[in-house]
C-alpha positions as CSV (number, residue, x, y, z in Angstrom):
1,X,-28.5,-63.4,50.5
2,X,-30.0,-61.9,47.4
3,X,-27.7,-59.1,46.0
4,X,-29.0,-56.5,42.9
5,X,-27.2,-57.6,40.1
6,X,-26.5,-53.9,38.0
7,X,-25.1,-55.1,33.9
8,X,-22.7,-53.8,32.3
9,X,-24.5,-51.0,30.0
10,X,-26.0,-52.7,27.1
11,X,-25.8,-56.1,28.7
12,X,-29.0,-56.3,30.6
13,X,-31.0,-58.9,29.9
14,X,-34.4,-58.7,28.5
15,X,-36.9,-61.0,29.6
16,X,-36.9,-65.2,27.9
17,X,-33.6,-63.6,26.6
18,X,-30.2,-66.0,27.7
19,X,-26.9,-64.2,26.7
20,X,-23.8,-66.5,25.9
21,X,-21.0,-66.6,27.9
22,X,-18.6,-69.0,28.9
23,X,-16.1,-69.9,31.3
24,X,-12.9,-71.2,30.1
25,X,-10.2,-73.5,32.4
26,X,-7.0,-72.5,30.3
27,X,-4.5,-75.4,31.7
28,X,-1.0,-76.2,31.5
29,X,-1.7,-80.2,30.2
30,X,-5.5,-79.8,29.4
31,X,-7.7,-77.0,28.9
32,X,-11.6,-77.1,28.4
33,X,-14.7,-74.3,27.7
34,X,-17.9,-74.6,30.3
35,X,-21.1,-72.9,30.1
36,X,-24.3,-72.5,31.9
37,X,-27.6,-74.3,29.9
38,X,-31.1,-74.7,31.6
39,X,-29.3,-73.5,34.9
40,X,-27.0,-76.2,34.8
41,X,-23.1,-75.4,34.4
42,X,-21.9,-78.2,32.1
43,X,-18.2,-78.8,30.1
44,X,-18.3,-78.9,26.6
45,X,-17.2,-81.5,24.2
46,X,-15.7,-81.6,21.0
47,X,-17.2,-83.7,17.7
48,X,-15.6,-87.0,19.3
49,X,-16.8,-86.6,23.0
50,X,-13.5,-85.6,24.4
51,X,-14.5,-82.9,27.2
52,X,-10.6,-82.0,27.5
53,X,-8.5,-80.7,25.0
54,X,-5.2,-81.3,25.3
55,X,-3.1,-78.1,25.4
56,X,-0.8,-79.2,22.6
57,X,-0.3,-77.4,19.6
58,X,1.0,-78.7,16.1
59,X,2.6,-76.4,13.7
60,X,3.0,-77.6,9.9
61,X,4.0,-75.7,7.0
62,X,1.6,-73.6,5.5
63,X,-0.9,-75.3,7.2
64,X,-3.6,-74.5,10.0
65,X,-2.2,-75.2,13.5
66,X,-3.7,-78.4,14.7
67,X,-4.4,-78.2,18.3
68,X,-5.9,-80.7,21.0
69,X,-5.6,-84.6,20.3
70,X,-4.5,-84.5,16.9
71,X,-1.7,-82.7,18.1
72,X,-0.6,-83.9,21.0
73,X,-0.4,-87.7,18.2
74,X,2.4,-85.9,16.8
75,X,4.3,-85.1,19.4
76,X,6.4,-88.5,19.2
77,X,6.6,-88.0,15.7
78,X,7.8,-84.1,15.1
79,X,8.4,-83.4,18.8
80,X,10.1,-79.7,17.6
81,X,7.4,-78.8,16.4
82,X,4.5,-80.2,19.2
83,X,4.2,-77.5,21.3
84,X,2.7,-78.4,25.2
85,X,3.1,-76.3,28.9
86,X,2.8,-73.1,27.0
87,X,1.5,-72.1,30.4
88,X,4.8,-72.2,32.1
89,X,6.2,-69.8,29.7
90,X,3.6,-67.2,29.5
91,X,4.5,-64.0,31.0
92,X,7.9,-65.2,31.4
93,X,11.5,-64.9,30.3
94,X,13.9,-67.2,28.7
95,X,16.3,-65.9,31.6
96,X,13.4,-66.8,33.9
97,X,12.4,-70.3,32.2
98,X,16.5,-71.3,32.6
99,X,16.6,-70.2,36.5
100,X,14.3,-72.7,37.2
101,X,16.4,-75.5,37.0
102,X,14.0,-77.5,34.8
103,X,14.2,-79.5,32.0
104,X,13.2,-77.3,29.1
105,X,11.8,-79.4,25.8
106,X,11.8,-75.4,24.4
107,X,13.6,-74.3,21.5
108,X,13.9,-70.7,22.0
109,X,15.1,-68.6,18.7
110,X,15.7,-65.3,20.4
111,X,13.5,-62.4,21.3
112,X,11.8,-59.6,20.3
113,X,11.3,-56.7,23.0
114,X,12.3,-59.4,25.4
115,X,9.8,-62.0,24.4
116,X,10.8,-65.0,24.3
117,X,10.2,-67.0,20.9
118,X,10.1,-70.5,20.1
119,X,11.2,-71.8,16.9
120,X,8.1,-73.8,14.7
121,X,7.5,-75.0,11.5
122,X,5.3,-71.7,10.8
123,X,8.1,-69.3,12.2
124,X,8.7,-68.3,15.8
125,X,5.9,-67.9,18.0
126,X,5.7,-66.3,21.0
127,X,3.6,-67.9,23.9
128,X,0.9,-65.5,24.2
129,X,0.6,-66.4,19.8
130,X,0.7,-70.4,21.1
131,X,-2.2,-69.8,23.9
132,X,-4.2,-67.8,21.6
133,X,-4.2,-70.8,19.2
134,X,-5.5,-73.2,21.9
135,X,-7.9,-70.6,23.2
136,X,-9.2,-70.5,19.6
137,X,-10.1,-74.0,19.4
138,X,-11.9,-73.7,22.7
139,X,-13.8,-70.6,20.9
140,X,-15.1,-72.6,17.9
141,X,-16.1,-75.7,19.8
142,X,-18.5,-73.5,22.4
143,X,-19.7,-71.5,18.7
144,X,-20.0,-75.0,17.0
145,X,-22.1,-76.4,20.1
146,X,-23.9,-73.0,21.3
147,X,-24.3,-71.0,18.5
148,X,-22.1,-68.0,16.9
149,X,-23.7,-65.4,19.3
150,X,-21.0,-66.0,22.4
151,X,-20.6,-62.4,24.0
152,X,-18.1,-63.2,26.4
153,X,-15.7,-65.3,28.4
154,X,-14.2,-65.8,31.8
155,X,-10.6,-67.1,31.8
156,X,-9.0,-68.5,34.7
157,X,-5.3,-68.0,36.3
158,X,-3.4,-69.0,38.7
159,X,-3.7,-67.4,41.7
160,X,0.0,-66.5,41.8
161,X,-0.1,-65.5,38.3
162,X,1.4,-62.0,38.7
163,X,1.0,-58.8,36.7
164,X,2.6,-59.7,33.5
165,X,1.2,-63.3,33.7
166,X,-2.5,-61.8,33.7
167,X,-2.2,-59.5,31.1
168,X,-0.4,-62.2,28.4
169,X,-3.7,-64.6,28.7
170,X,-5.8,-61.2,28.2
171,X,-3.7,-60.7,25.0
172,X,-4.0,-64.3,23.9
173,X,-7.8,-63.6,24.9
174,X,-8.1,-61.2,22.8
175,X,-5.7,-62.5,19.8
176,X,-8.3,-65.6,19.6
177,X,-11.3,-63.2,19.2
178,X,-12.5,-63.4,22.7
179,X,-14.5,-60.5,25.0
180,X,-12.6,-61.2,28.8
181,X,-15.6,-60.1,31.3
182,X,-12.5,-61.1,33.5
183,X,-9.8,-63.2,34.4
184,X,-10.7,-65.4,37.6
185,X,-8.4,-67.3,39.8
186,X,-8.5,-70.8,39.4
187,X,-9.1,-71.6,43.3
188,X,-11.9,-69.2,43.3
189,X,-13.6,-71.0,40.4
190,X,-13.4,-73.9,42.1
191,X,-15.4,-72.7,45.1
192,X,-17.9,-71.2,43.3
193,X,-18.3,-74.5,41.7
194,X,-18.3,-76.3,45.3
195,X,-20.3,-73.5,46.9
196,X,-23.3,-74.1,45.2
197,X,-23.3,-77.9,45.2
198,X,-22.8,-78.2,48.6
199,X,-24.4,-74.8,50.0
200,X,-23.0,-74.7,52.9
201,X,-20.8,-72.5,55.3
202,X,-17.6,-72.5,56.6
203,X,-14.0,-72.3,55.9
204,X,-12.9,-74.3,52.6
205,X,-9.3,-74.7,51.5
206,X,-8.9,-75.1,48.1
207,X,-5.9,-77.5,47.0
208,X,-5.3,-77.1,43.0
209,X,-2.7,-79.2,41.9
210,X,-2.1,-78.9,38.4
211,X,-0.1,-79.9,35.3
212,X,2.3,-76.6,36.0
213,X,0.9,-74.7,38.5
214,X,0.0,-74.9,42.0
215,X,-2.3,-72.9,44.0
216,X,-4.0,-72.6,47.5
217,X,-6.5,-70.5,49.0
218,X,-8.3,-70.3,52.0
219,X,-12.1,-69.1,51.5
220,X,-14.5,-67.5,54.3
221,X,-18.1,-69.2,52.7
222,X,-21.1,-67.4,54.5
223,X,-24.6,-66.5,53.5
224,X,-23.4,-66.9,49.7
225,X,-20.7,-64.8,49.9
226,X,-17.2,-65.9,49.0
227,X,-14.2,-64.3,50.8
228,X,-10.3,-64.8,50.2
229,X,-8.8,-64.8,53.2
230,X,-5.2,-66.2,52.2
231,X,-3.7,-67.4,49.1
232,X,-0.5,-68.5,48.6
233,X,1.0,-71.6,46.1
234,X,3.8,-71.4,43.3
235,X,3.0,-70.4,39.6
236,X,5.8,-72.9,37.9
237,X,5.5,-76.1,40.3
238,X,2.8,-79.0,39.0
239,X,2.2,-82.2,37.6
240,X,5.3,-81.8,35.4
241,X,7.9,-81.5,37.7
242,X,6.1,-85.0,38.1
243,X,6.8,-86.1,35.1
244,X,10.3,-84.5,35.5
245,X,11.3,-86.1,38.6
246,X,10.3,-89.5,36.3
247,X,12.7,-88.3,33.4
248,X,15.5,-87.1,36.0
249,X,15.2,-90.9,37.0
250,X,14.9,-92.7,33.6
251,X,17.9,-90.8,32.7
252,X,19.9,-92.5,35.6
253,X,18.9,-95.7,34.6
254,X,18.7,-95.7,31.0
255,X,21.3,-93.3,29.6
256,X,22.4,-89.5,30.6
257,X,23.6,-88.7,26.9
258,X,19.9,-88.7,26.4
259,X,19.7,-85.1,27.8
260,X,21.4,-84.0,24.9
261,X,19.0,-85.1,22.3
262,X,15.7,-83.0,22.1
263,X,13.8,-85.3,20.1
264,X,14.8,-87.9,22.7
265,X,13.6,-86.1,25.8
266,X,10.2,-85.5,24.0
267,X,10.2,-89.0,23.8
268,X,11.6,-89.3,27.5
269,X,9.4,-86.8,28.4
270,X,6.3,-88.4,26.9
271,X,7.3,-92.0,28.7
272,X,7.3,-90.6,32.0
273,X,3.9,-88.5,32.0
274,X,1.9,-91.7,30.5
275,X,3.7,-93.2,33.8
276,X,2.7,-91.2,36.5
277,X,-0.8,-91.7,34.7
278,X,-0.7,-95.5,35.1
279,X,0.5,-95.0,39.0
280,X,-2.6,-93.2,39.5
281,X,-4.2,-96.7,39.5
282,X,-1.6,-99.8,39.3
283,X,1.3,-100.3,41.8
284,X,3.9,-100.7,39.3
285,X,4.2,-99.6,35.7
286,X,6.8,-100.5,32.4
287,X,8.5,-97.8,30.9
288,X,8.7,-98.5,27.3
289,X,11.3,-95.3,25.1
290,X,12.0,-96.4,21.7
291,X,15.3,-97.3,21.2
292,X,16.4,-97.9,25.1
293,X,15.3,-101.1,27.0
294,X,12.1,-100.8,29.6
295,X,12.1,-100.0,32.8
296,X,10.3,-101.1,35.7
297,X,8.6,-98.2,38.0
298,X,6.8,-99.0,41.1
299,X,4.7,-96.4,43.2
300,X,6.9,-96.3,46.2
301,X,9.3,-95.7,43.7
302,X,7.6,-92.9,42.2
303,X,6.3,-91.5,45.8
304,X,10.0,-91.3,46.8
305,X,11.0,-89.2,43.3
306,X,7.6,-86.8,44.1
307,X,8.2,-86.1,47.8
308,X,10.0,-83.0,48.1
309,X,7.3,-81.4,45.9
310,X,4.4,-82.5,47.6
311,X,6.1,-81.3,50.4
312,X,6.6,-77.8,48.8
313,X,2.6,-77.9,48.5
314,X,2.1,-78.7,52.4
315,X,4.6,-75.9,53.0
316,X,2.3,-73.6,51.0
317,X,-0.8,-74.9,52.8
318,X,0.6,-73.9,56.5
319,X,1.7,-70.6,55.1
320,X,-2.0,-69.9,53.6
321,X,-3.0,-70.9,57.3
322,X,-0.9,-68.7,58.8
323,X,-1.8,-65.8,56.7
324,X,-5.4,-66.5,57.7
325,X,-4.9,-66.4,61.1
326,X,-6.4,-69.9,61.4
327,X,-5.8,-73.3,62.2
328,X,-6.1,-76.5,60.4
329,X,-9.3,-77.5,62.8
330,X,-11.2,-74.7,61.5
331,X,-10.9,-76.1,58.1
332,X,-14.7,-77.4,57.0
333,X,-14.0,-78.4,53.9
334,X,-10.8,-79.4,51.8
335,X,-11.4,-78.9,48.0
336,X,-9.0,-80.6,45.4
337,X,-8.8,-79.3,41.9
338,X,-6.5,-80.0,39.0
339,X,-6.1,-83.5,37.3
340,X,-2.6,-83.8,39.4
341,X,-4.4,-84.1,42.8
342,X,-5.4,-87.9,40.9
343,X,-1.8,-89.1,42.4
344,X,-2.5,-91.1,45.5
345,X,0.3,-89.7,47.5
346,X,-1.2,-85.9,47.0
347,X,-4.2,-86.8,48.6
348,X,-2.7,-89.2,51.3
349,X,0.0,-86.0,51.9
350,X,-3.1,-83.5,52.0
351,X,-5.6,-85.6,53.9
352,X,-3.0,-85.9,56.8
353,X,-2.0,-82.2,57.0
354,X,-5.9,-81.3,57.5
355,X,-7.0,-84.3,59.4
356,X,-9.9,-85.0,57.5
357,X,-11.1,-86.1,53.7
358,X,-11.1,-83.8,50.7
359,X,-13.9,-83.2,48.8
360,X,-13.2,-85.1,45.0
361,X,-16.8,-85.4,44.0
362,X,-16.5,-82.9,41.1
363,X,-14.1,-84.0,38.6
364,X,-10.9,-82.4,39.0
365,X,-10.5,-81.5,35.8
366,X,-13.4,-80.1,35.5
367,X,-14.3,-78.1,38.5
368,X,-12.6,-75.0,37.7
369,X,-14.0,-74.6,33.8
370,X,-17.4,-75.1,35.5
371,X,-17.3,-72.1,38.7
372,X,-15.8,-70.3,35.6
373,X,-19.1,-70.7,33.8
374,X,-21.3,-69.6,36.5
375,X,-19.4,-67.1,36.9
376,X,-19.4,-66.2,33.0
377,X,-23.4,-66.4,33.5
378,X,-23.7,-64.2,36.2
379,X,-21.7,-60.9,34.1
380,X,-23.3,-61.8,31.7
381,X,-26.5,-60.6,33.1
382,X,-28.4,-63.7,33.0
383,X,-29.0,-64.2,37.2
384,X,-30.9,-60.8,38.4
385,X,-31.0,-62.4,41.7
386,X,-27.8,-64.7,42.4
387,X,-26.9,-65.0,45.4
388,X,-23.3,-65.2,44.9
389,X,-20.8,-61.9,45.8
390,X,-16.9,-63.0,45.1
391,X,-14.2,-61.4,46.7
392,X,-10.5,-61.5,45.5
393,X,-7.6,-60.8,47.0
394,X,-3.9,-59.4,46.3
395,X,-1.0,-61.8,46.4
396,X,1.6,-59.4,47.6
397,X,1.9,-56.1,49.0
398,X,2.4,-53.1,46.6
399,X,4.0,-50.2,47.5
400,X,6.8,-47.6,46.1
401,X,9.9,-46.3,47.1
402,X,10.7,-43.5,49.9
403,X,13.8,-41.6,51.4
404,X,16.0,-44.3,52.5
405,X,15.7,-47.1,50.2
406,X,12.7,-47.8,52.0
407,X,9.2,-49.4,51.5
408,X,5.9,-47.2,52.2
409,X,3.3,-50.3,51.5
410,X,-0.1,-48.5,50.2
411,X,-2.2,-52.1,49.7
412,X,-1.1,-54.7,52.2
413,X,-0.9,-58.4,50.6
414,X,-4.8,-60.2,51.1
415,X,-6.4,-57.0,50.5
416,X,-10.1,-57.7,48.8
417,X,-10.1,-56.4,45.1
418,X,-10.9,-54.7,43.2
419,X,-9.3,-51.9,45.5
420,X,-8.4,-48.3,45.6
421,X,-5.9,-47.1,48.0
422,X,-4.0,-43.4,48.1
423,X,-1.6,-42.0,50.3
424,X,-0.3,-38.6,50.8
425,X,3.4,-37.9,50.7
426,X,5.5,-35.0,50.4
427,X,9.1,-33.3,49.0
428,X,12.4,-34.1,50.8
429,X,14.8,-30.8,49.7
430,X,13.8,-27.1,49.1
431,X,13.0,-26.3,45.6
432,X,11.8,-29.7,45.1
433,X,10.1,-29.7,41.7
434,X,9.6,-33.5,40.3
435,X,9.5,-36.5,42.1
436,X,10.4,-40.2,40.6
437,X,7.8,-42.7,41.6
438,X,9.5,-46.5,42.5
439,X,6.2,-49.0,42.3
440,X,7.2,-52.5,44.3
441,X,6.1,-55.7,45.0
442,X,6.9,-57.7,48.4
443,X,7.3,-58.4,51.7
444,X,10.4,-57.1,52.7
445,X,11.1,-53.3,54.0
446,X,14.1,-52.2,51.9
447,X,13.8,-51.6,48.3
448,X,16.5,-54.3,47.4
449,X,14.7,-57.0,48.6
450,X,11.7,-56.2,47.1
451,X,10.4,-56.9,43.6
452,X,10.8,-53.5,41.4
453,X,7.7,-53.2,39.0
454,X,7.6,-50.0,37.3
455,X,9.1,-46.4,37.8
456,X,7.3,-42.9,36.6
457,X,8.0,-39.3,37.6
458,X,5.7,-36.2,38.2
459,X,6.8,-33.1,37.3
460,X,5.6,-29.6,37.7
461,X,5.9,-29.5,41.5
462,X,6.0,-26.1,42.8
463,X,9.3,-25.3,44.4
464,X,8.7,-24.9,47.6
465,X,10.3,-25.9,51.1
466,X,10.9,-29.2,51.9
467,X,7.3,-30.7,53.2
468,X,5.6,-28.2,51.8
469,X,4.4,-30.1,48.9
470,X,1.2,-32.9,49.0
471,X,1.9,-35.5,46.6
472,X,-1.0,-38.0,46.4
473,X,-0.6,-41.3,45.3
474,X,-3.0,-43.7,44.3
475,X,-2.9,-47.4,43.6
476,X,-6.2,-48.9,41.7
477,X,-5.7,-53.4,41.3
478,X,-9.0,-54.1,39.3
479,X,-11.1,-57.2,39.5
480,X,-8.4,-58.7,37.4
481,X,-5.5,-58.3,39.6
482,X,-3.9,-54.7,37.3
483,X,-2.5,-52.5,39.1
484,X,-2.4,-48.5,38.1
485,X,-0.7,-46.5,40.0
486,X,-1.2,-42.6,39.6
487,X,0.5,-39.4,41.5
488,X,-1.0,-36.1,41.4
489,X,0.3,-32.9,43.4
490,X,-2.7,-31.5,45.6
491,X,-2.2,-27.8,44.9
492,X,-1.2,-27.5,41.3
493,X,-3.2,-30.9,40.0
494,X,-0.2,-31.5,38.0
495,X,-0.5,-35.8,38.0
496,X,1.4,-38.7,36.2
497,X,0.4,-42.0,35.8
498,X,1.4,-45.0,34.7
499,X,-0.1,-48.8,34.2
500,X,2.2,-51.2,35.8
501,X,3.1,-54.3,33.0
502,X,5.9,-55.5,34.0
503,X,8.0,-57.2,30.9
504,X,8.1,-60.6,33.0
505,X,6.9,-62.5,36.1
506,X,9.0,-63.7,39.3
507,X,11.1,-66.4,38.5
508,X,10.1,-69.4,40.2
509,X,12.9,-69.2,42.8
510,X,11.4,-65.5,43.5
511,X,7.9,-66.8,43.9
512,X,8.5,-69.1,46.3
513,X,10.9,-67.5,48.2
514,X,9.4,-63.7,48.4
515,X,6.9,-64.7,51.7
516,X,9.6,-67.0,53.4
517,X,12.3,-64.5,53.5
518,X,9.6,-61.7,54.6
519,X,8.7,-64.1,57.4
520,X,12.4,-65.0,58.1
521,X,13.9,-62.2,58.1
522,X,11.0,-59.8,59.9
523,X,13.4,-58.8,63.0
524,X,16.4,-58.0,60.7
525,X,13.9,-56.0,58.4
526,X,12.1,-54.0,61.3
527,X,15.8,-53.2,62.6
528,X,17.0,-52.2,59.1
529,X,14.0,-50.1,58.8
530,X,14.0,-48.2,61.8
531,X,18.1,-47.8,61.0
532,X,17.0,-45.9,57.6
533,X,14.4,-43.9,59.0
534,X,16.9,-42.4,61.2
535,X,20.0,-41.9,59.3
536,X,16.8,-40.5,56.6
537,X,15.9,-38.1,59.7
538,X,20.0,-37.4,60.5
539,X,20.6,-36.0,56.7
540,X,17.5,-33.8,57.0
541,X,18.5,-32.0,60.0
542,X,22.4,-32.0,59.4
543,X,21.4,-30.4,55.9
544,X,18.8,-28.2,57.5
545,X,21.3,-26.9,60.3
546,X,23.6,-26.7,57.2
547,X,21.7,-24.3,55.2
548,X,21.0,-21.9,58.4
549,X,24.6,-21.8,59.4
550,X,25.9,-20.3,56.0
551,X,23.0,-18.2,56.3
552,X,23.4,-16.5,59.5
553,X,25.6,-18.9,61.8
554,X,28.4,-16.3,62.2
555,X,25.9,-13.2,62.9
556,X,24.5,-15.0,65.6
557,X,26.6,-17.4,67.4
558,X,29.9,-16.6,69.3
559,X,32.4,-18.8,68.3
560,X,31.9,-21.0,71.3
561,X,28.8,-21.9,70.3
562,X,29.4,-22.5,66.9
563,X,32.3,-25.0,67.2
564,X,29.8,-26.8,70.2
565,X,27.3,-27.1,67.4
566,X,29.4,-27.7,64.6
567,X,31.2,-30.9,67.2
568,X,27.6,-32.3,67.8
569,X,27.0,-32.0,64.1
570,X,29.9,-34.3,63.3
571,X,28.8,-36.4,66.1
572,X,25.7,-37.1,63.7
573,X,27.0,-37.3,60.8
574,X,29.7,-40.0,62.7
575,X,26.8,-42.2,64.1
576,X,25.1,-41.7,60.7
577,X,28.0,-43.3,58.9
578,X,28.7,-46.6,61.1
579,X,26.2,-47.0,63.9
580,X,24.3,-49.8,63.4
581,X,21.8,-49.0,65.9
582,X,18.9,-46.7,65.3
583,X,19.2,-45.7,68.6
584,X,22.9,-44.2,68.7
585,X,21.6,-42.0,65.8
586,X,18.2,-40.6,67.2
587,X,20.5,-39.5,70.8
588,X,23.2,-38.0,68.7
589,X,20.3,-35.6,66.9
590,X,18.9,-35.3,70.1
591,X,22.0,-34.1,71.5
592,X,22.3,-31.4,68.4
593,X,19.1,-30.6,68.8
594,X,19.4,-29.2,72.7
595,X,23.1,-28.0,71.3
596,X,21.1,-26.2,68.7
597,X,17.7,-24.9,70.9
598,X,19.1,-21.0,71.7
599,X,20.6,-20.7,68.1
600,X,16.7,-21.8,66.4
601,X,15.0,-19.3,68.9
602,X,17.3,-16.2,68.0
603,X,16.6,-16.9,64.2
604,X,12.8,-17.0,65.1
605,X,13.0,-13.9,67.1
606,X,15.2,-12.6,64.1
607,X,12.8,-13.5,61.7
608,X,9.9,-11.7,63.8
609,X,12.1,-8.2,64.1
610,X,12.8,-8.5,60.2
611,X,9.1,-8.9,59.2
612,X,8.3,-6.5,61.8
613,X,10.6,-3.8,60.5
614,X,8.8,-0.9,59.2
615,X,5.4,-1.4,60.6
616,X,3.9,-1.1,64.0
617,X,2.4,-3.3,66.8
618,X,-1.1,-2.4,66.0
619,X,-1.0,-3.9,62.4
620,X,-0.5,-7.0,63.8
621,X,-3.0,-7.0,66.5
622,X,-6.9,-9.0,65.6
């Protein structure tokens, strides 16, 4: 299916003219840079051959960072000062690092506007600073081997890889010198990668497995186009908790008191990723840590410490399958990405959930730089007539605050971006003039279970009665997963705005939990819902009936009437306050209501004589 391809102004491309781009995997254990040459997508190595760089930094005093190998040879011998896994802290908190109940080789020094900073050789440095530094090396070796003229760059994510997560590898990006055409997530990449080699259609799953993140997604391929049905996975769970799992276990056997010497654990730490490496291919592997004796590691071993988190990733696979609305027999194709799918019991685990074999003919490592590439080529303006359209989708539903503590949803989770969506809402109270705007993440229906991203308030309303008002509200998520989020009163075109970056992302508890407990608790949630929307509906019309009776209760109500109305009001307000039915609420309003029907029509027929007054028939009459 050949699609028009319409550049960027300034970026078509004139003919024999090939513009520069390139596609960059940025990983938690390796990274690498991938471009397109000839029409052939290729990974590109460094001076010495090596196609992956090691995402290690070194800092020295007064010295250029060293980043890649040369660092990562340091890191037994001035482990404080070898940084690696920057990935797991960007976009995060210290408060969320800590939560996550992992070993942390970090030395955090404090923050600055709630950024967490790690202490180095060359001052603190912040992890957006530390990414920027490997994304630079990844720069110079693509200049060094394509030339100085490189006009762009797609960067890969995580899938889960929320808000904040995004926008700190746009501003390491752009620290290292680097246009971002966008920022592409890393399943995606992968298929574009697979969807050309194998050109064929279907539904493909996409297992990526890497060293700190996991992702899955669930992709519609037909007639070259790429759709997202489902994507689900956890942004802090990888081929390190791998490694940890080996620590955790070499800590039992060797000593505990280890734990409490960082230098140590770097060491530890070291020991046990070089392990899991060597049980990729060997049953049985010797643990050597200076100072301690060795220790003897077998695969079954090692598949026992791993188990719960391979599980986690099966867990995530049924719940992208669900999502689709699918089963695991309409899987086609299984794609595995990221260097940790290597581990024999990953594929065994994965091969057995889908019933048939994963596709492993592209290196793992390098499948996602190289869909990145293409992908790179293609905004750059270099393929008129690709034949590839890709579709993203939203991991969770957005969607702000109403009356009630309640969630109006405006762009439901899986939603293809980029996407506009708007909504009109209106004032609760009379006189109404400004209206705070709540912007949420999640699942769930009541504000406190969901995640709170941003607040802003429009002001300027005209005061008028309660409903009068239109308040439109409009959500924008670009092709890089942003969300804007903008309010504007229809009459008066008074508007606010406001660019949701939240300071952090979801913890890894948060992630993982946020579609379980929407799934879980759906019944409770509805209920709860509907119980809001009524005791919402309750306050309106007690306050309502309220306002009328101080007004003109007396004048037209004999004092019957007005203590049967003023009983069926406190009946409301009662079932309001402790009924935990929806249903007790709605019959006591209905019951006010009928008390109420002859008291509403004399204030209409009231109303009528009043505006009447003074004037005749006639005038009124068409």
């Amino acid at each position: 299916m050949a699609l028009l391809q319409i550049s960027e102004p300034g970026m078509s491309t004139a003919p024999h003219q090939h513009r520069l781009a390139v596609g960059i995997d940025l990983g938690t254990t390796n990274s690498l840079v991938a471009t397109v040459r000839s029409g052939v997508a290729e990974t590109l190595a460094d001076e010495d051959g090596n196609i992956l760089l090691p995402s290690v930094v070194y800092y020295q005093e007064n010295k250029t960072p060293l980043v890649g190998v040369p660092a990562l040879e340091m890191s037994s011998s001035d482990p404080l000062n070898t940084i690696s896994s920057i990935k797991r802290v960007l976009g995060r908190s210290v408060e969320d690092i800590n939560s996550a109940n992992e070993l942390n080789p970090f030395s955090f020094v404090g923050t600055e506007n709630s950024v967490p900073r790690i202490n180095t050789a060359l001052g603190p440095r912040t992890a957006v600073e530390i990414s920027s530094d490997i994304l630079l090396a990844l720069k110079d070796r693509a200049e060094k081997t394509l030339g100085d003229n490189l006009i762009g760059a797609v960067i890969t994510v995580p899938a889960y890889f929320d808000d904040s997560q995004r926008q700190a590898t746009k501003d390491a990006a752009t620290l290292a010198g680097l246009n971002v055409f966008r920022l592409l997530n890393e399943p995606t990449a992968a298929a574009i990668a697979y969807g050309l080699d194998q050109a064929a259609e279907g539904i493909i799953a996409v297992y990526d497995l890497g060293g700190g993140t996991f992702d899955v997604s669930i992709l519609r391929l037909r007639k070259g186009v790429f759709e997202v049905m489902s994507t689900g996975g956890d942004s802090a769970l990888g081929g390190d908790d791998f490694d940890q799992a080996i620590a955790n276990w070499l800590l039992e056997v060797l000593d505990p008191s280890i734990r409490e010497d960082e230098i140590a654990m770097r060491k530890l730490l070291s020991a046990a990723r070089q392990a899991k490496e060597q049980l990729t291919q060997y049953a049985s592997t010797t643990i050597t840590v200076e100072g301690y004796p060795d220790a003897e590691l077998t695969q079954e071993k090692f598949e026992q410490l791993i188990e719960t988190y391979v599980k986690k990733t099966i867990a995530a696979c049924r719940r992208a399958l669900r999502d689709a609305d699918i089963g695991k027999d309409e899987v086609s194709e299984i794609v595995m990405v990221g260097g940790s799918t290597r581990v024999p019991l990953v594929r065994k685990q994965v091969e057995k959930f889908f019933g048939k074999q994963p596709h492993t003919d592209i290196d793992p490592d390098r499948v996602v730089a190289i869909g990145a590439a293409i992908q790179a080529d293609i905004l750059a303006g270099n393929k008129p007539g690709d034949e590839m359209l890709l579709l993203d989708v939203i991991p969770l539903s957005l969607g702000i605050e109403t009356m009630g503590g309640l969630v109006e949803k405006i762009i439901d989770r899986n939603t293809t971006i980029p996407v506009a969506r708007a909504q009109e809402f209106t004032t609760y109270k009379d006189g109404q003039t400004a209206m705070r705007v709540h912007v949420l993440q999640g699942e769930r229906e009541l504000v406190s279970d969901c995640r709170s991203l941003a607040t802003f308030d429009l002001t300027g309303i005209p005061p008028l009665v309660a409903g009068a008002a239109k308040i439109k509200v409009t959500f924008q998520v670009d092709a890089d997963g942003l969300l804007s989020v903008s309010a504007q009163e229809v009459n008066t075109r008074v508007s606010a705005s406001i660019q949701v970056k939240p300071s952090y992302g979801l913890s890894d508890k948060e992630i993982e939990a946020m579609l379980k407990a929407s799934m879980d608790n759906a019944q409770q949630d509805m209920l709860a819902r509907s119980l809001r929307e009524e005791q919402v509906e309750a306050d309106r019309v007690v306050e309502a009936l309220n306002a009328a009776l101080a007004k003109d209760g007396k004048q037209l109500l004999s004092a019957e009437e007005l203590a049967n109305i003023t009983f069926k009001r406190d009946a409301v307000i009662e079932a309001r306050t402790n009924a935990d039915n929806p249903e007790q609420i709605k019959q006591s309003v209905k019951a006010l209501e009928a008390a109420s029907k002859n008291y509403v029509a004399r204030r209409m027929d009231s109303s009528v004589r009043s505006m009447m007054q003074g004037h005749k028939v006639e005038e009124f009459e068409t």
